[in-house]
N, C-alpha and C positions, 0 to 999 in steps of 0.2 A: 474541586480539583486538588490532588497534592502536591505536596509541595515538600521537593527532595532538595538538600543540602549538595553541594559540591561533593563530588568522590562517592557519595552516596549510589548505590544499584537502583534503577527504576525498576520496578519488577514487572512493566508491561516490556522490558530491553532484555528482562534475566528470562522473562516464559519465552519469547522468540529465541534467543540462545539456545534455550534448553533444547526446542522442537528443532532445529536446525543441527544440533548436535547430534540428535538421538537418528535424523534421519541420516546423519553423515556415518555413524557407527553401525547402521541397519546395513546401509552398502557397503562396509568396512574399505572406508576411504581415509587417508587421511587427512590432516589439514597440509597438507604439501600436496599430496594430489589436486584439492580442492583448489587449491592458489592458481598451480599451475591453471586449471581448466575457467578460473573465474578473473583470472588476472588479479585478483588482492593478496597482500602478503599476508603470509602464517601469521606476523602479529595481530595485522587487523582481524582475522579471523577469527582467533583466539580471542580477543576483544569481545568479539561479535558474541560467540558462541557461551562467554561469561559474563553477559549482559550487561560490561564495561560501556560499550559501545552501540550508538543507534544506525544499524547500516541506512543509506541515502533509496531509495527505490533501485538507481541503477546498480548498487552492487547487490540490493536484496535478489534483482532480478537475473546477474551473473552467476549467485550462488548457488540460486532455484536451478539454473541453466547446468549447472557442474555437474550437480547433485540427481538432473532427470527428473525435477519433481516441479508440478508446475506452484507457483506463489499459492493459489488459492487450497492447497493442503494445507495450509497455515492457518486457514481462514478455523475459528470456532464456531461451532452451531451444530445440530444432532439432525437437523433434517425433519422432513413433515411427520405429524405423529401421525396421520391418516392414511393409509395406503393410497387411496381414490385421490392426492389430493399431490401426489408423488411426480414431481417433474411437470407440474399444472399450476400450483400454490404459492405463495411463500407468505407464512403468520408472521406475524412482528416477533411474536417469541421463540421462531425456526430461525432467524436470519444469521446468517454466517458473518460473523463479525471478524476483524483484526487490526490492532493499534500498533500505530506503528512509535510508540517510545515517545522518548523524547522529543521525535520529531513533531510532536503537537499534534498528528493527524490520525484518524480512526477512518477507516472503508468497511463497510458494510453490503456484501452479496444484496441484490435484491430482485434474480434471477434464482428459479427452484432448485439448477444443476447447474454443472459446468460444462456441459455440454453443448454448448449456443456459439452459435455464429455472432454473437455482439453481446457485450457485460455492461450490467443497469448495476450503480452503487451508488450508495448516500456516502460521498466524502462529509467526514465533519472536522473541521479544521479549528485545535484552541488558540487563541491568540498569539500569534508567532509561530502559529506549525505551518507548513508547507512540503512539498517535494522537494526544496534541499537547495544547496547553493547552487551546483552546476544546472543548465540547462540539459535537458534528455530528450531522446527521441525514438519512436519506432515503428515498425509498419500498420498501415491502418489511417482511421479518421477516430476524431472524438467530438462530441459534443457534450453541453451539460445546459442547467440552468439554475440560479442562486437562489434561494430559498432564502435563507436569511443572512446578514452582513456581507462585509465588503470584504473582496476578494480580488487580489492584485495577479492579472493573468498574464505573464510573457511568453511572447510567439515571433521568433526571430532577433531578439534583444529589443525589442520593444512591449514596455508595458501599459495594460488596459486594466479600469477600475473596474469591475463592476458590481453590481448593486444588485437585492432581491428585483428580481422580476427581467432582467437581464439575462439573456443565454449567449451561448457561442458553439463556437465550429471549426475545426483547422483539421490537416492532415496533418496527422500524430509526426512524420517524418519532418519535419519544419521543428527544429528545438524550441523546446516548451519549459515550462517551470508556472507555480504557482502556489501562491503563500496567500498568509491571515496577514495582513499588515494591521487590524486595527485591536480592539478592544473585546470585543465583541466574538460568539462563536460563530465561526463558517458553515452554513449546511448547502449542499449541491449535488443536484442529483447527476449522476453521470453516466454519461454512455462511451463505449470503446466499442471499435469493432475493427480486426478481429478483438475478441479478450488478450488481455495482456496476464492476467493472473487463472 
């Protein structure tokens, strides 16, 4: 893992910037257009968009929202190399990845397209990363289940430990959050439905 200095750019914070910029300049918007329609100010945006800053999921998901573009264009990965293999597959080495900074968390597509009534992702969590201070919420149900370490899950301001071999289940509309509280890296496999990205 690296290991960046104070004030220092993460450059998993500067390549999200970069791709959030470029699609805000494709629709020739500004960043005051953007505010308006995402409720974050110019500065934050600006922040965002010079990789100062690691937006929290709910404002990554207002900016997507501005902007007309869903989260998962963010997502890296080239898709199957096989044609036959097209919207039926997905190789370890096709998978759609995207790290979210700072915020200590990676999500990884494990669905062939975006096209689905329900999103399969390997969250991996490094110690300290989670979904962020505020609780969020949206339409839908989720489940998942821990694969390895301990993972502090809240659902209604109440939080649950749990541990490989543990799963769970809530309707996404009930405020959620969920972090690495320990040492150790988080992996969880996870399901949304509808897709949120």
């Amino acid at each position: 893992m690296s290991v960046f200095r104070e004030n220092e750019i993460d450059p998993r914070d500067w390549t999200l910037g970069q791709k959030l910029r470029a699609r805000r300049k494709a629709q020739a918007m500004s960043l005051q257009q953007v505010s308006e329609a995402s409720k974050i100010s110019v500065g934050g945006l600006s922040q965002i968009e010079r990789g100062l800053s690691s937006p929290s999921i709910r404002d990554l998901r207002a900016i997507c929202a501005a902007l007309s573009i869903p989260i998962s264009t963010l997502f890296d990965g080239d898709g199957p190399a096989d044609p036959d293999e097209t919207g039926l597959i997905v190789r370890r080495r096709d998978r759609r990845f995207f790290d979210f900074g700072t915020k200590g968390m990676s999500k990884t597509m494990l669905v062939p397209d975006l096209d689905r009534k329900l999103q399969f992702l390997e969250v991996v969590m490094r110690p300290g990363g989670g979904s962020g201070e505020q609780l969020y919420n949206h339409d839908g149900e989720e489940c998942g289940l821990i694969l390895e370490g301990t993972m502090e899950l809240t659902v209604d301001d109440k939080c649950y430990y749990l541990e490989p071999g543990d799963s769970f289940a809530f309707e996404s509309m009930r405020p959620h959050g969920f972090r690495n509280p320990g040492q150790e890296t988080v992996r969880v496999l996870w399901i949304t439905t509808p897709p949120i990205y």
